[in-house]
N, C-alpha and C positions, 0 to 999 in steps of 0.2 A: 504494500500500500504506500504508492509515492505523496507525503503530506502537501495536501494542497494551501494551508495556513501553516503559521507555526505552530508547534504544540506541545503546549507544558509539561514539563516532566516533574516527578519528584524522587530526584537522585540522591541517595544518602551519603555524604560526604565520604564515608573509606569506596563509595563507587563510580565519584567524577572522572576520573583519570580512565575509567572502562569507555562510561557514556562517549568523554569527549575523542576515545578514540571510534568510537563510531557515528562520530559527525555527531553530536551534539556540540550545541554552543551557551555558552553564558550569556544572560543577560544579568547587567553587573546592575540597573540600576531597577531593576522588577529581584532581585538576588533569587534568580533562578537558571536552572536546564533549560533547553527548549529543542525539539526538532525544528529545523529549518526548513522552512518552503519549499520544496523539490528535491528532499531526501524521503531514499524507504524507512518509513516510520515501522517496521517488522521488527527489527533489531531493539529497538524502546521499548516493546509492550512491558516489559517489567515493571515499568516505571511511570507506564499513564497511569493518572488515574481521572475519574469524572470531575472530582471537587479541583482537582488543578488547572483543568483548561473549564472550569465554568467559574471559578471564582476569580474577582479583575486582579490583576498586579498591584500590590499595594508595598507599601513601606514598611520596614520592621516597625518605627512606630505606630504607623495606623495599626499593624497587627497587636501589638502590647497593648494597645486603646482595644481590646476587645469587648463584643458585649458578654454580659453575662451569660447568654443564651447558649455562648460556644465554649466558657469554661470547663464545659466535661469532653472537649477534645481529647483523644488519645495523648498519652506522654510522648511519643517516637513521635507525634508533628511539633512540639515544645521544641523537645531536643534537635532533632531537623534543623529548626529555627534559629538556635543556638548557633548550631555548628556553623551555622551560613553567616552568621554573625561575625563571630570568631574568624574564622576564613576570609572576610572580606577586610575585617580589620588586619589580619596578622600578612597574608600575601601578595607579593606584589601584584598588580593588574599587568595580567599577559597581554591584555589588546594595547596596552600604553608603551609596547616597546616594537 
């Protein structure tokens, strides 16, 4: 299935380095994976899930502003969130060089 939009992934940080060898890409300011428009999106299915390509890009902020209604998210999208955090603070930006 060649992706005809982009489409969000939710890669768990010890499995970037897999994703982005099969063409995923970063979006540094959404702090996500994504398939890119006119890759086979076959090699991802791991990693789609519905709530990532239906819920909009938002800021670690906006998400820490959560409502109450989604405080009984699972802990593995907390930590997720973390580690993206972490990550974006501690390594250099690969597209900046």
């Amino acid at each position: 299935m060649i992706a005809t939009t982009n489409i969000n992934l939710k890669v768990p940080f010890n499995e970037k380095d897999q994703a982005k060898s099969l063409g995923a890409r970063w979006n540094a300011e959404a702090k996500l994976w994504y398939v890119p428009q006119g890759v086979d999106a076959a090699p991802f299915e791991k990693w789609m899930t519905a709530a990532a390509n239906a819920a909009p890009n938002i800021s670690p902020k906006q998400a820490a502003a959560k409502p109450a209604a989604q405080a009984n998210m699972p802990l593995g999208d907390d930590i997720d969130a973390i580690n993206a955090a972490l990550r974006d603070a501690y390594e250099p930006n690969e597209d900046a060089f």
